[in-house]
N, C-alpha and C positions, 0 to 999 in steps of 0.2 A: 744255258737257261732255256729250258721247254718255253714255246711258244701257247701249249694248252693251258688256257687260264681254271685255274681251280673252281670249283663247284663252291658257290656261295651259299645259295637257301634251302632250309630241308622243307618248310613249309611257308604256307600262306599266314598274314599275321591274322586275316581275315577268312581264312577257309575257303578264299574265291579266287581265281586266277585267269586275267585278262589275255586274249592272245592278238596281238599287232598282225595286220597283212594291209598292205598296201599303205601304211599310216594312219589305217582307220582300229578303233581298239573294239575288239569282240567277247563278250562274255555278260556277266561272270562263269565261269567254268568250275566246276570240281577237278581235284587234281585225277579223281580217277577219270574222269571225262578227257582229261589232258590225256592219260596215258592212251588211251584210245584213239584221240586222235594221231598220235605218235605210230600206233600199230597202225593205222590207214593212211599215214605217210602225209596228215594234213601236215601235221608242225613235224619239221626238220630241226636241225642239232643250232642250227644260224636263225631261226622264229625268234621273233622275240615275243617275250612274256614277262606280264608283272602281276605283283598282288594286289594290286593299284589300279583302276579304270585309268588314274591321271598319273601314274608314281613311273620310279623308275624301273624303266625296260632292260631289262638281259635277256641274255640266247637262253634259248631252252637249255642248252647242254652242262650251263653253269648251276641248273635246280636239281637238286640231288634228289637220285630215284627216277626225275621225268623222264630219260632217253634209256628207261632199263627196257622197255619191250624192242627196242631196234637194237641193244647188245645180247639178248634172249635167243634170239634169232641164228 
């Protein structure tokens, strides 16, 4: 059994995507904004993000598509 958990969401249900640091939530964000911050190495693969200001958080690496400019590379 792979320990990489599968990629769960392909988008926001809302078109807006919050990102966790330090336990404090940051946004709303576009997902192209996200991807951006991905190429400047804010959000790593272990970030958590939701589509939710209050909802639930996953790693970036579980949002299909977010972590494509760090495997572009």
């Amino acid at each position: 059994m792979s320990d990489v958990a599968a990629p769960v969401r392909t988008s926001s249900t809302t078109g807006k995507w919050w990102v966790q640091v330090r336990g404090k939530a940051y946004g709303p964000y576009s997902m192209e904004q996200l991807n951006g911050f991905v190429a400047e190495g804010r959000i790593r693969p272990a970030t958590m993000v939701s589509d939710a200001e209050d909802g639930n958080w996953i790693e970036a690496r579980r949002v299909i598509g977010l972590m494509a400019p760090l495997r572009a590379e």
